[in-house]
C-alpha positions in Angstrom: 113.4 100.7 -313.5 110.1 102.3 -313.8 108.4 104.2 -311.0 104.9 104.9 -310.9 103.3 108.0 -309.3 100.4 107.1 -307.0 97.9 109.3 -306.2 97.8 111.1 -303.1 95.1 109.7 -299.9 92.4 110.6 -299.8 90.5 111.1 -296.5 88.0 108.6 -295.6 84.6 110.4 -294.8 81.2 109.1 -294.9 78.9 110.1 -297.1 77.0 113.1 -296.5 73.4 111.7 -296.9 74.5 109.1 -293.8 75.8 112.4 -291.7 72.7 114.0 -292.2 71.1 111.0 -291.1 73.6 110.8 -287.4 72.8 114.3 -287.1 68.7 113.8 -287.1 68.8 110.7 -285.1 71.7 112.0 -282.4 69.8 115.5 -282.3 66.2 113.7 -281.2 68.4 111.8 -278.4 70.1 115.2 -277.5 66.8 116.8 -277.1 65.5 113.9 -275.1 68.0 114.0 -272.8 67.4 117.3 -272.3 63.7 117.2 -272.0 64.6 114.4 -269.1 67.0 116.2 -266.9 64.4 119.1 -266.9 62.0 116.8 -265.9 64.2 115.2 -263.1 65.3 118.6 -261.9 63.3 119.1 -258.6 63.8 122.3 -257.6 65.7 122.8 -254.5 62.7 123.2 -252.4 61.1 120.1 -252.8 64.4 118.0 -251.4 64.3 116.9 -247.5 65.5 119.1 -245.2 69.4 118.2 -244.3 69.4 116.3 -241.7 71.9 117.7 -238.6 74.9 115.4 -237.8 76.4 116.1 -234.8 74.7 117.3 -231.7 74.0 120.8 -231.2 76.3 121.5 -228.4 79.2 119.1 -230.3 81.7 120.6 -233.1 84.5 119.7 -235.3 88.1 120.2 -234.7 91.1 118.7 -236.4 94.7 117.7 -234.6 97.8 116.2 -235.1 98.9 113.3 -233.1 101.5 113.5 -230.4 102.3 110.6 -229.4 100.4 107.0 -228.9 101.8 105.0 -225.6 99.9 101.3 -225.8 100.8 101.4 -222.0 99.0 104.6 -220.9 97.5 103.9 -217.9 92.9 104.9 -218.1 92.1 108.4 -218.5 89.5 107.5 -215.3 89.3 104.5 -213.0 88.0 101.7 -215.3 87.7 103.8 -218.5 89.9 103.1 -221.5 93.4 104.0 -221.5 95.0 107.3 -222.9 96.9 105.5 -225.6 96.5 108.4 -228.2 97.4 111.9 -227.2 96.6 115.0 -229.8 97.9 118.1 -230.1 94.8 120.3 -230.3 94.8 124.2 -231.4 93.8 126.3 -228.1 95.6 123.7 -225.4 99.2 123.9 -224.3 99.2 120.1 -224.1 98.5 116.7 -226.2 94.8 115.7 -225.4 94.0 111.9 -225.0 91.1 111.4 -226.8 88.3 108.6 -227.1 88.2 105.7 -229.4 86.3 103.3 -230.6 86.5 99.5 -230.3 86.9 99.3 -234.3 89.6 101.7 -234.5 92.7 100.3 -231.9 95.4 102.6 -230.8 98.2 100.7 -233.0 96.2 102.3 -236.3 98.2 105.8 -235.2 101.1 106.8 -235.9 103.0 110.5 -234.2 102.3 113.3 -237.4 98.5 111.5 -238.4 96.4 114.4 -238.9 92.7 113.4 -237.5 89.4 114.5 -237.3 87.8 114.8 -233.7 83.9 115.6 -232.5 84.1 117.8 -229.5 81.3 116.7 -227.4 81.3 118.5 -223.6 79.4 115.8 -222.1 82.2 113.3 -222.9 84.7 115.0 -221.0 82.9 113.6 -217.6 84.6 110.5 -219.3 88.1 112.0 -219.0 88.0 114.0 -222.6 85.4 115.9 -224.5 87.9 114.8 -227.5 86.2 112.0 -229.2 87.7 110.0 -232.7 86.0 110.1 -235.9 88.1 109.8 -238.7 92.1 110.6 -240.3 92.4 113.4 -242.3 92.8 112.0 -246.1 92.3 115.2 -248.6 96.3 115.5 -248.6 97.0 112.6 -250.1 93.8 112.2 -252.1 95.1 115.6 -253.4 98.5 114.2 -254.5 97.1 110.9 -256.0 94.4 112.9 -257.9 97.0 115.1 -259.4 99.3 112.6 -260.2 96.5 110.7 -261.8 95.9 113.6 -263.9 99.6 114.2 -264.3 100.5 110.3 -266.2 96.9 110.5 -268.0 98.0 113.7 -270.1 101.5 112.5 -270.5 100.3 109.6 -271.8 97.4 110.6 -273.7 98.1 114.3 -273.9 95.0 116.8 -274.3 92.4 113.7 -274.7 93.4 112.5 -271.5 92.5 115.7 -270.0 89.6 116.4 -272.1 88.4 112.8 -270.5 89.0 113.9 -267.1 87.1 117.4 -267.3 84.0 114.8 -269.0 84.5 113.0 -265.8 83.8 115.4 -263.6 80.9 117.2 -265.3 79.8 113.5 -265.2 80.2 113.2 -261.5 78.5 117.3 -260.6 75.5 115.8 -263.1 74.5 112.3 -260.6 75.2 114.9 -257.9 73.1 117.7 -258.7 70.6 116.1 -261.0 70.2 112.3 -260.2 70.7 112.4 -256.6 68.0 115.1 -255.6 65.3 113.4 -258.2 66.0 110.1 -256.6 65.6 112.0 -253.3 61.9 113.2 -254.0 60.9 110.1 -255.5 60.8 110.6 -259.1 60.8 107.4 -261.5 64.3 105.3 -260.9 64.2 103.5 -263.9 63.8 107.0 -266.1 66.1 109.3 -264.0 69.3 106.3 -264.5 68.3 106.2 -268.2 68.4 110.2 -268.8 71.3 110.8 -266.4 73.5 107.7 -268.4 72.4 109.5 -271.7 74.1 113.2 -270.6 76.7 111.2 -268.9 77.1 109.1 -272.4 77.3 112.4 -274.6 79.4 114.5 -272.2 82.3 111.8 -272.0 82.2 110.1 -275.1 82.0 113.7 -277.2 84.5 115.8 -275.3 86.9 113.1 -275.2 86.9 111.8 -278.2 85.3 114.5 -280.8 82.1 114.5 -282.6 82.7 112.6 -285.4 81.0 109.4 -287.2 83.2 107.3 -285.7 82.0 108.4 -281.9 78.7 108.5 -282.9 78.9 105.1 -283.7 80.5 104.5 -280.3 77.9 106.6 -278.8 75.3 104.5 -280.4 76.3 100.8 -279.3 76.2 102.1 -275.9 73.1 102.8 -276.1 72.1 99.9 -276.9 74.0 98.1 -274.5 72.8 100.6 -271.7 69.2 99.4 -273.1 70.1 95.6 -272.5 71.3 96.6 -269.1 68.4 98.4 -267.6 65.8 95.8 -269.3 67.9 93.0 -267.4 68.0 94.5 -264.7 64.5 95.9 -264.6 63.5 92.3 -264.5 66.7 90.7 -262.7 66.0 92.4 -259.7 62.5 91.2 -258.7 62.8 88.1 -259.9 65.6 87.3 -258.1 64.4 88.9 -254.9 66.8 91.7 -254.3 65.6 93.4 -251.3 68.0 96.7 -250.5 66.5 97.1 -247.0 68.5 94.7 -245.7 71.8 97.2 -246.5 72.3 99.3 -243.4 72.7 102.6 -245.9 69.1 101.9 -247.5 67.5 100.4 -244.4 68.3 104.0 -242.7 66.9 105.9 -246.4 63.1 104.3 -245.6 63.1 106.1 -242.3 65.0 109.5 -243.6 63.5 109.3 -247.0 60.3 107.2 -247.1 60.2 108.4 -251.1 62.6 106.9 -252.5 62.3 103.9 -253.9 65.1 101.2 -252.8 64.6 98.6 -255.3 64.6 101.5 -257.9 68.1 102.9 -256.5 69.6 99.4 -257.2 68.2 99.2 -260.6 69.5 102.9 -260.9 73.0 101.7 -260.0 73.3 98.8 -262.5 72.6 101.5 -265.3 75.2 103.5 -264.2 77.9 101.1 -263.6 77.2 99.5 -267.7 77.9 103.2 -268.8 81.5 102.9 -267.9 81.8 99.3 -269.0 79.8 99.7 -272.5 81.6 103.2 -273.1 85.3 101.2 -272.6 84.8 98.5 -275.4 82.2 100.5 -277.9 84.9 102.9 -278.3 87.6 100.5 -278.6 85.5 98.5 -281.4 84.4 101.4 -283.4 88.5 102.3 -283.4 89.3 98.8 -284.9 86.8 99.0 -287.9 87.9 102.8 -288.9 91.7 101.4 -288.6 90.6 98.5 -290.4 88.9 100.7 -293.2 91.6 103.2 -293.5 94.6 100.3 -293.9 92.1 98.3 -296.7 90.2 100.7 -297.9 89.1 98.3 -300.5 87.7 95.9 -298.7 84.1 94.4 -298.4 81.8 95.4 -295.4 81.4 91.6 -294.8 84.8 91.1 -294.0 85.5 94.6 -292.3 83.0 93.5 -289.5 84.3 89.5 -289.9 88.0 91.1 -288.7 87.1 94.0 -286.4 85.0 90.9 -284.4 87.9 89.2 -283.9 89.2 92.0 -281.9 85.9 92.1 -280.3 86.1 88.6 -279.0 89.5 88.8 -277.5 87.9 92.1 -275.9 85.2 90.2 -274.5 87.0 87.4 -273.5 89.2 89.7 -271.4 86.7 92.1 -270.2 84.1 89.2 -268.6 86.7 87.9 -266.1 88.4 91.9 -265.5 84.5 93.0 -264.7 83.8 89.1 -262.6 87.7 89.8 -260.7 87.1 93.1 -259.7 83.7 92.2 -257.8 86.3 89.6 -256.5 89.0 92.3 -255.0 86.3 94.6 -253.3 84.3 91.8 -251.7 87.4 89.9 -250.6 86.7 90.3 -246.8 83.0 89.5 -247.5 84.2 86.6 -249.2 86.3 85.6 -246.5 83.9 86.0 -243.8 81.0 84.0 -245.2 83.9 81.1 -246.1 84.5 80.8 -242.2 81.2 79.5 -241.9 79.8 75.6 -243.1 78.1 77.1 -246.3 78.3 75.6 -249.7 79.2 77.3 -252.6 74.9 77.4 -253.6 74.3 78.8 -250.4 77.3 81.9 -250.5 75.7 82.5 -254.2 72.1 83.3 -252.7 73.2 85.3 -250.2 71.7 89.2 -250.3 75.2 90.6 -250.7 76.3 88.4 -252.8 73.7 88.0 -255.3 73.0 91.7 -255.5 76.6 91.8 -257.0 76.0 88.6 -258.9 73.2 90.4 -260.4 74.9 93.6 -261.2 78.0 91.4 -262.9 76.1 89.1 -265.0 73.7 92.1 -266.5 76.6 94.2 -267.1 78.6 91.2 -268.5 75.5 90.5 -271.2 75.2 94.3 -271.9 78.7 94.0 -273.0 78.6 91.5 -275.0 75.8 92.1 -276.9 77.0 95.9 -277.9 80.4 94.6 -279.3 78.7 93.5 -282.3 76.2 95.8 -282.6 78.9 98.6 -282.5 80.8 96.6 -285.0 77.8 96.2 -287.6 77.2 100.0 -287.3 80.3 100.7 -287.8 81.3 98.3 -290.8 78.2 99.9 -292.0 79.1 103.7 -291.8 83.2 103.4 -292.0 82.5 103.8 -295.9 85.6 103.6 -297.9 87.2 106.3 -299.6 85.4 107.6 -303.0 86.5 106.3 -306.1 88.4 109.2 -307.9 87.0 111.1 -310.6 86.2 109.9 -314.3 88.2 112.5 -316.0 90.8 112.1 -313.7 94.1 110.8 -316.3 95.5 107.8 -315.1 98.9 107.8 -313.2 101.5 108.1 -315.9 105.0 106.1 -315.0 108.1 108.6 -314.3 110.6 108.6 -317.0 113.4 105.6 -316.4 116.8 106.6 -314.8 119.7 106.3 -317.6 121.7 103.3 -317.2 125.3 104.9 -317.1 128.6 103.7 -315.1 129.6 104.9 -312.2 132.8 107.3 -312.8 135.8 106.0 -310.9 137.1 107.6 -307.9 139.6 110.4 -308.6 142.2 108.4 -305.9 141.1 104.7 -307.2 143.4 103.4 -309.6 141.5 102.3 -313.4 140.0 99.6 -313.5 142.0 95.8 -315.0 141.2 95.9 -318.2 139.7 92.5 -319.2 141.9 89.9 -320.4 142.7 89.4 -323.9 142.5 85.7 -325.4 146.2 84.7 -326.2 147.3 84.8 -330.3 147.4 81.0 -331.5 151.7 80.7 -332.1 152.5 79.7 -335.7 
């Protein structure tokens, strides 16, 4: 038996010609990106003045409940009962406090930590102690950290790396997008320069600058390009009017700059980052694995393969994007299927179509970048370079020698072969 020595692997890297061209074309996106976020920065003077909250004489203060009694007779004669009673820092006893009609007694529980507004004028009512919200950041806390805890045992310093790329994602719509929104700077621009920082933060720290991100990073664009043109012209046509929301119809009074229809168009760009980063990533992964395990193979049928994988993607990710509009609109859904609507009529409503809207652009987006990502990639993924001319050919490793195996020292001989008998005479 012969074995043949075959050469070691070599890596697989583009060529260098095609890195320099990434690096020019990924560079004059970088510095447009930043060109836009200084031009969306508005300077902290020019934002509307915060708008106060509570009343002047009212303040926050945070309790623990004591006890609820569904039986407590009215703190006054014909007020609401006392049901709730709060232990308060400062008072030797439980305070009953004021709720609202939306937020029943039976919601508490003895040990909920809650928020209260202390307004002096209520307590003519019985109690200045008036209900506005339970105390969450404890077991946010513990959900974030476990979140954080299963992503890097799962995915180790990438997950982690993808977390810190969320939140520099989330302190850029907050301190860039937000305020340029506020003073009324261009919607349509501001979505498009925050989703390219928020593109090359995620994708980069999480996944490395290489020519396989870059080729991620560069189907996204392209789908976030389908998205906002969609949109851009989804929205008007369809007659999305945003001051029908009570959130925007109280922004034209507060801010009378901003433009609503331009915050919803805004939003749609956003929410295809998350969706287009999630499948361009997972495409450009298939044609590099593809590449590296047939290194051989044609371009052609690189791209015919890794779309395969894209299709089964897009098949799964359509319905996940259409189902989760489904779970957060479920009592919307609900309500509007108590009254005698048909199904035409519960499509055209404000609510629903706005999220209609929002799913179907995102959904085309999608779509379109799978292959687009793919025929980059196919394109780039080069295989690995032949090896040299004066390279000698593999030479086949001298063959074992063929000899019998010695018998074991406590093995008796082996039985000789038997002898043909002699022919009597």
């Amino acid at each position: 038996m012969h074995l043949t020595r075959r050469p070691a692997p070599v890596r697989q890297r583009s060529p260098r010609s095609v890195r320099i061209a990434l690096a020019v074309i990924m560079g004059s996106l970088v510095a447009a990106t930043v060109a836009g976020l200084v031009w969306i920065w508005p300077g902290r003077d020019a934002l509307p003045a915060p708008i106060a909250y509570l009343d002047p004489s009212a303040e926050w203060v945070y309790g623990t409940v004591a006890e609820v009694d569904l039986d407590a007779p009215p703190m006054i004669e014909g007020g609401e009962p006392a049901a709730v009673l709060v232990e308060i820092s400062g008072h030797d006893q439980p305070q009953p406090i004021h709720l609202s009609p939306e937020v029943p007694a039976e919601d508490f529980d003895p040990g909920d930590r809650v928020k209260l507004m202390r307004l002096p004028a209520a307590a003519e009512t019985g109690s200045p102690y008036i209900f506005a919200d339970f105390v969450r950041s404890g077991p946010l806390i513990w959900l974030a950290a476990l979140f954080a805890v299963v992503v890097f045992a799962v995915a180790r310093w990438k997950g982690l790396a993808a977390i810190a790329g969320l939140v520099l994602s989330l302190l850029v719509v907050w301190q860039l997008l937000l305020p340029a929104l506020l003073v009324g700077k261009n919607p349509l621009a501001a979505g498009l320069v925050t989703a390219s920082a928020i593109m090359f933060i995620v994708v980069y720290l999480a996944h490395g600058v290489s020519v396989k991100t870059t080729t991620a990073l560069l189907g996204t664009f392209a789908g976030v390009a389908v998205v906002a043109g969609l949109a851009w012209w989804a929205i008007p046509a369809t007659y999305l009017t945003p001051r029908t929301h009570e959130g925007m119809s109280q922004m034209a009074y507060i801010a009378p700059a901003v433009d609503l229809r331009g915050v919803l168009l805004c939003g749609m760009v956003l929410a295809g980052v998350g969706v287009l980063n999630d499948v361009t990533i997972t495409q450009a992964s298939a044609v590099w694995e593809l590449r590296a395990a047939e290194p051989a193979v044609s371009r052609r049928r690189v791209f015919a393969r890794a779309m395969r994988i894209g299709r089964d993607h897009i098949a799964s990710t359509v319905y996940t994007i259409a189902f989760a509009y489904v779970g957060t609109a479920l009592a919307l859904l609900l309500l509007v299927g108590l009254y005698d609507h048909s199904a035409a009529d519960v499509l055209s409503f404000e609510d629903v179509a706005e999220e209609l809207v929002r799913t179907l652009v995102a959904s085309i987006g999608l779509v379109l970048a799978i292959p687009l990502t793919t025929l980059i990639g196919a394109a780039l993924a080069a295989p690995p370079p032949p090896p040299p001319a004066d390279q000698p050919p593999s030479q086949p490793l001298p063959a074992a020698p063929q000899t019998d195996p010695e018998p074991a020292a406590d093995q008796p001989d082996p039985i000789p072969a038997r002898q043909p008998a002699r022919p009597q005479p």
